[in-house]
C-alpha positions as CSV (number, residue, x, y, z in Angstrom):
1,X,-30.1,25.9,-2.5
2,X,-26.9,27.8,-3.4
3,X,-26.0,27.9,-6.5
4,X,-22.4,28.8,-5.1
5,X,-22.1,25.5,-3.8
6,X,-21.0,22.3,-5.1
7,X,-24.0,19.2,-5.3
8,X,-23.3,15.7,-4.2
9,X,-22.5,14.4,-8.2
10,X,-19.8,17.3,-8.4
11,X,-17.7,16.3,-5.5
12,X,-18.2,12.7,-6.6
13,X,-16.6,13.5,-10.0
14,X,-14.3,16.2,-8.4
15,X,-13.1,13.0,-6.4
16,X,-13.1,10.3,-9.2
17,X,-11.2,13.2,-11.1
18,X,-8.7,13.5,-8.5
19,X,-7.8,9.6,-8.5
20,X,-7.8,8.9,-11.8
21,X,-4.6,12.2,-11.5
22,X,-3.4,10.1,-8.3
23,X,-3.4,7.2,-10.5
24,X,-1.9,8.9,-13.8
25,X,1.2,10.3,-11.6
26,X,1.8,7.0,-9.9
27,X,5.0,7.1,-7.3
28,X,8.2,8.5,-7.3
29,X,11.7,6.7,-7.4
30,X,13.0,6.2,-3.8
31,X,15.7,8.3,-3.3
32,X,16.1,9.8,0.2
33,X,18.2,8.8,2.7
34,X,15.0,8.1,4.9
35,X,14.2,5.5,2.0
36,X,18.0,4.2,2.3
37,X,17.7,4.2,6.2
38,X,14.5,2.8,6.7
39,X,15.5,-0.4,3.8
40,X,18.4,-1.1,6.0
41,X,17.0,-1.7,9.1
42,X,14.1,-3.0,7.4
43,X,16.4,-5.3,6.0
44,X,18.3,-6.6,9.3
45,X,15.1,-7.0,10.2
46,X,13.5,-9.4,8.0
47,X,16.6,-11.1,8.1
48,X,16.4,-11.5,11.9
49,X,19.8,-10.0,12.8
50,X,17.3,-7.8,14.9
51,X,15.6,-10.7,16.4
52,X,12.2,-9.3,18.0
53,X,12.4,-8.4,21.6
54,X,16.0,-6.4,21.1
55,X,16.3,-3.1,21.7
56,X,17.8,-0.8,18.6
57,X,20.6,1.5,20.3
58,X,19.8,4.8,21.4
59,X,19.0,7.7,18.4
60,X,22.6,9.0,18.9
61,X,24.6,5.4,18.5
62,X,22.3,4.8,15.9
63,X,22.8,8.1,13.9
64,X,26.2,8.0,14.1
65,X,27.0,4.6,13.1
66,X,24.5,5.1,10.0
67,X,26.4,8.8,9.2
68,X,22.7,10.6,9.0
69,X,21.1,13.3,12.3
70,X,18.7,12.2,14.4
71,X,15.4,13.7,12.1
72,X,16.3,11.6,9.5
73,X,16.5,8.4,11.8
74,X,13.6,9.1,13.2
75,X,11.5,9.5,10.2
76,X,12.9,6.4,9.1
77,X,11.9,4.9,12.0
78,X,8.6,6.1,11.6
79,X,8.0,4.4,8.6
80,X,9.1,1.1,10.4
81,X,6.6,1.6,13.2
82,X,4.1,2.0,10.5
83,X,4.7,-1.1,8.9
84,X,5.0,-3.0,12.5
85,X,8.2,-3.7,12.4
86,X,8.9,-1.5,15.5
87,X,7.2,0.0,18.5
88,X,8.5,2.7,20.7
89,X,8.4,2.3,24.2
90,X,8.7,5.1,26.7
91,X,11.6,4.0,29.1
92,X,13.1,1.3,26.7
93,X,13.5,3.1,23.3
94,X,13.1,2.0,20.3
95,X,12.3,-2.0,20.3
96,X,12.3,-4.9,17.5
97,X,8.6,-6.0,17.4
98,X,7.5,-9.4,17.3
99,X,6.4,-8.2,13.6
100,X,4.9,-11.7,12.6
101,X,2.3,-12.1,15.6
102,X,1.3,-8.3,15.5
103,X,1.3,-7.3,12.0
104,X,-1.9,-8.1,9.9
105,X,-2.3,-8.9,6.1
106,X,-2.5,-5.0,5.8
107,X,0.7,-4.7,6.2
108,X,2.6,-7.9,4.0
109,X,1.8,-5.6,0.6
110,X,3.9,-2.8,2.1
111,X,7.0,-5.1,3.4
112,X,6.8,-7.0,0.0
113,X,7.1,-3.5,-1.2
114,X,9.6,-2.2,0.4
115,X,12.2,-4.8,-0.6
116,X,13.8,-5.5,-4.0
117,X,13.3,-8.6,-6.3
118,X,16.5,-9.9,-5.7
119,X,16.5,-10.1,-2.3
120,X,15.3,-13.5,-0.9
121,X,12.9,-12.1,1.5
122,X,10.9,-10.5,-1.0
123,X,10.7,-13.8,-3.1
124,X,9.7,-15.8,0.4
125,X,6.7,-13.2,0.9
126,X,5.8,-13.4,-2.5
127,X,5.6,-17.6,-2.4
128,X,3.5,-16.9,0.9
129,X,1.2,-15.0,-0.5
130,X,0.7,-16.8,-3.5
131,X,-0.1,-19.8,-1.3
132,X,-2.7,-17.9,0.7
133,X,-4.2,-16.8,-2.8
134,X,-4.8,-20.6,-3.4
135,X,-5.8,-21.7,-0.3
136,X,-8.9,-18.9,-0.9
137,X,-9.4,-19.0,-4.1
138,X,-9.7,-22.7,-3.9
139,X,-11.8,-23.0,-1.3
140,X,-13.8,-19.8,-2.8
141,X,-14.3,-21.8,-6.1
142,X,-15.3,-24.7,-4.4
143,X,-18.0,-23.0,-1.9
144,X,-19.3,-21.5,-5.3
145,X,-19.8,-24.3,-6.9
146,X,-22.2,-25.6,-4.2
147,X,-23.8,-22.4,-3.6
148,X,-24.2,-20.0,-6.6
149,X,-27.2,-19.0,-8.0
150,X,-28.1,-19.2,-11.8
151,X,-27.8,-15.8,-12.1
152,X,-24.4,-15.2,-10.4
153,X,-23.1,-17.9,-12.9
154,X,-24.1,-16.1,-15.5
155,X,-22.4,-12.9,-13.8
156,X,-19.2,-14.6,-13.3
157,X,-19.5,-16.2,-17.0
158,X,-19.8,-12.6,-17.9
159,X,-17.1,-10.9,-16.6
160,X,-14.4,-13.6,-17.3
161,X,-15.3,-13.2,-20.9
162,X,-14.4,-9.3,-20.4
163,X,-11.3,-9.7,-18.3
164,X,-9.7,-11.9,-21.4
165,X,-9.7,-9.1,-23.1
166,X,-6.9,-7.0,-20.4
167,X,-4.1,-9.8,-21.0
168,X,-2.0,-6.9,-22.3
169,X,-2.0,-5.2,-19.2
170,X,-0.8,-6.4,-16.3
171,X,-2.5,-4.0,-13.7
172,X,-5.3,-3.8,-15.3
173,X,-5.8,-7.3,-15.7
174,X,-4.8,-8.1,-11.7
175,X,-8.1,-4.9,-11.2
176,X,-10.2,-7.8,-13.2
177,X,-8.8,-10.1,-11.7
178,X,-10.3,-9.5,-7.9
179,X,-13.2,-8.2,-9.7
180,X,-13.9,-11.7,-10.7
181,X,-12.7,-12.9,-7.4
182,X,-15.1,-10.7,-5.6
183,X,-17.9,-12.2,-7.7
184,X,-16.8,-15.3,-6.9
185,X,-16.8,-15.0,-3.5
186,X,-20.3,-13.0,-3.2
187,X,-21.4,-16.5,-5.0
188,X,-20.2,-18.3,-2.1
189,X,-22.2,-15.8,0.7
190,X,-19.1,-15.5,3.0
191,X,-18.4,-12.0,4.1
192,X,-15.7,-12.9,5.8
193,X,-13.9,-14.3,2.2
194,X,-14.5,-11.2,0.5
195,X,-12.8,-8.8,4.0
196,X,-10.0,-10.5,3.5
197,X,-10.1,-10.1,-0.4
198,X,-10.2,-6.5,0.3
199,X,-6.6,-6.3,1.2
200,X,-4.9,-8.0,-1.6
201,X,-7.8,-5.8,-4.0
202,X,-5.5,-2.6,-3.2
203,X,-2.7,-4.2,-4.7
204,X,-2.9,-2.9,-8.4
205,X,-3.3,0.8,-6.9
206,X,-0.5,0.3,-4.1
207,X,1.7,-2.2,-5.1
208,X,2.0,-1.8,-8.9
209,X,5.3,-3.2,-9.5
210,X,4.2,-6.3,-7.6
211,X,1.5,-7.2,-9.2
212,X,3.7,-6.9,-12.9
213,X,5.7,-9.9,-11.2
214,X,2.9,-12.0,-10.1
215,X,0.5,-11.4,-13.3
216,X,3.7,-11.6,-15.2
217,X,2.1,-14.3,-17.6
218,X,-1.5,-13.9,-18.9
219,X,-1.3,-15.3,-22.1
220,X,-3.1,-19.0,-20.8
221,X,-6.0,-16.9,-18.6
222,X,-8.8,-18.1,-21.2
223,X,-7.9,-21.2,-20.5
224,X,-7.7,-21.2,-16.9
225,X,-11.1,-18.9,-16.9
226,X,-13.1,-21.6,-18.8
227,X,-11.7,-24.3,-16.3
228,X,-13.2,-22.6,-13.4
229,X,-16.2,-21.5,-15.0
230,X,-17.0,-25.3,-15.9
231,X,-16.0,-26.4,-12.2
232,X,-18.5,-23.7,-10.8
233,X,-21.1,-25.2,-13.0
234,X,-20.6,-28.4,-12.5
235,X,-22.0,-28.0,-8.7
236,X,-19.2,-30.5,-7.3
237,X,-17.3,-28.5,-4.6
238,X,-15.2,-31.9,-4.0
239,X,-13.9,-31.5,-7.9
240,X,-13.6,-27.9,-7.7
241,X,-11.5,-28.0,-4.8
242,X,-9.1,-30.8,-6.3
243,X,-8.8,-29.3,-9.8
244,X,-8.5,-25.9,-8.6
245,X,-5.4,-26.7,-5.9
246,X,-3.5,-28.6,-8.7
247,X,-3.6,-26.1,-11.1
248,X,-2.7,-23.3,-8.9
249,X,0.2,-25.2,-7.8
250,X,1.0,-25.7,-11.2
251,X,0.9,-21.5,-12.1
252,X,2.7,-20.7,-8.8
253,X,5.6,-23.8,-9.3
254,X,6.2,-22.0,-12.9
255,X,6.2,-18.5,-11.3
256,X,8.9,-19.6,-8.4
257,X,11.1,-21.1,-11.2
258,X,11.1,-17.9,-13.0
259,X,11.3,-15.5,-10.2
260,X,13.1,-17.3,-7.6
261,X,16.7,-15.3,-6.9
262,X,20.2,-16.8,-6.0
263,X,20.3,-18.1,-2.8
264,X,17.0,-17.8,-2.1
265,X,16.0,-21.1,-0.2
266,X,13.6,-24.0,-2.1
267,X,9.6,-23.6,-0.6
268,X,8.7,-26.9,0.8
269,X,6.8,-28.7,-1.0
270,X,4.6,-32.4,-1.3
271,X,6.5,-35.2,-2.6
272,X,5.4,-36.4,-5.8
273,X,3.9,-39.5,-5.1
274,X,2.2,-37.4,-2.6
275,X,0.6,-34.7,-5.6
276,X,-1.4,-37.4,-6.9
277,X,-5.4,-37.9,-5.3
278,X,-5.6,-41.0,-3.3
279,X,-8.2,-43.6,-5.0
280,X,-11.0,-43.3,-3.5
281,X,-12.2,-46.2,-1.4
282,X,-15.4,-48.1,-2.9
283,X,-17.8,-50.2,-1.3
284,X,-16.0,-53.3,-3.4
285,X,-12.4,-52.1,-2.3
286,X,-13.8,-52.1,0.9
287,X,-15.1,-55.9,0.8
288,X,-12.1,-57.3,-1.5
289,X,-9.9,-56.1,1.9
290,X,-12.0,-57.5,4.2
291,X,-12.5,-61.0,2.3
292,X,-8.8,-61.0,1.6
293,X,-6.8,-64.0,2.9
294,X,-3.2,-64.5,3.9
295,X,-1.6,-68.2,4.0
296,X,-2.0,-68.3,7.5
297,X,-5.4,-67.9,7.5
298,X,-5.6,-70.4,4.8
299,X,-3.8,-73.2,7.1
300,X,-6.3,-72.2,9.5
301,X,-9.4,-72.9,7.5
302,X,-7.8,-76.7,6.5
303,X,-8.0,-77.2,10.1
């Protein structure tokens, strides 16, 4: 062996080394004119006033009317291409993608990103994604309530009395948080569940300042912790899934209030006669209706 070279355990610390620096230096204030030119097209774009299918003017039009040369254009443009916002096309230039049929959940952290709090479209994203989180982590709870084993309660038990303790920090508690999700999910056996947590588990790493405004109140997790734990328990994926939907809707209407800018329009939402649970039909509702008479039939019966 050479003594020279480094062993297996040295590049792994070398690496974890290195990210923990990554992590440390975190990113820079956006200040070049790429960042400027990129957000305004960006911006006419999620706004559709560069509907998909139109075709951005040529580099020179385009350079001109935004007063920057063509190698700053284009590396704005490349940063628009990687989001999938745009495609260039040999022969047509530079055209308008239809972003929302071609661009995955890969990319939703990096437009969310890319746009300020005050803008409408970043509050819309944000709603959407905080209705996909309870739409999974509903159904998530649910499946785990019906298929976890003693031991991965005890698991989850575990790590949700840990992650109580990292309410004072908001990225550190959203890194707990899919941790918890993840074991969640691996209680439920669906890969396909825990893929798509994958994308939203980069978010405290990439996407820092969003996850400060979504985790921006921790102070009731213990609470909301111990609810799920007792609906995993309780081995009723019908309760889970109707206790877990009502209280997310609950945390995310109290987020919109708080977050939602001027002019930013109102997410649609149930009516509420419509929030409460139907009564469920019995086998006496069911014979009280079918016995049930109505003065006609009465008439009918004195004949």
């Amino acid at each position: 062996m050479n003594p020279d070279r480094p062993s297996a355990d040295d590049l792994a610390a070398a690496m974890h080394g290195s990210a923990e620096t990554l992590a440390v230096l975190g990113p820079i204030a956006r200040s070049s004119v790429v960042d400027a030119v990129a957000d305004r097209l960006r911006g006419e774009i999620l706004a559709g006033r560069l509907p998909a299918g139109s075709r951005l003017p040529s580099e020179r039009e385009l350079s001109l009317a935004l007063g920057v040369n063509r190698l700053t254009l284009r590396a704005a443009l490349g940063r628009l291409e990687a989001l999938g916002l745009v495609a260039t096309r040999h022969g047509a230039g530079t055209v308008v993608t239809a972003w929302r049929e071609r661009t995955g959940l890969d990319s939703l952290a990096a437009i969310i990103g890319s746009l300020a709090p005050h803008e409408p479209a970043w509050f819309e994203l944000c709603v959407s994604m905080l209705e996909l989180r309870r739409i999974l982590a509903t159904e998530a709870v649910a499946l785990a309530a019906e298929r976890h084993t003693p031991e991965q309660l005890e698991a989850i038990i575990a790590f949700a009395n840990e992650q109580k303790t990292r309410v004072h920090d908001a990225v550190a508690y959203a890194r707990g948080e899919f941790a918890l999700e993840r074991l969640i999910i691996r209680a439920t056996g669906n890969l396909a569940l825990e893929l798509v947590l994958n994308t939203f588990a980069r978010f405290p790493d990439d996407q820092p300042d969003i996850v400060a405004a979504l985790y921006d109140q921790r102070e009731h997790a213990g609470l909301f912790y111990d609810l799920m734990i007792d609906l995993i328990r309780s081995r009723d994926p019908e309760r889970a899934r109707d206790h877990m939907r009502r209280t997310f809707e609950m945390i995310d209407a109290d987020w919109m209030a708080r977050h939602r800018p001027p002019g930013a329009p109102l997410p649609i939402t149930r009516p509420p006669e419509a929030s409460a649970a139907p009564p469920r039909k019995t086998h006496a509702t069911r014979a009280a209706k079918k016995t049930k008479t109505t003065p006609t039939t009465k008439k009918r019966g004195k004949r």
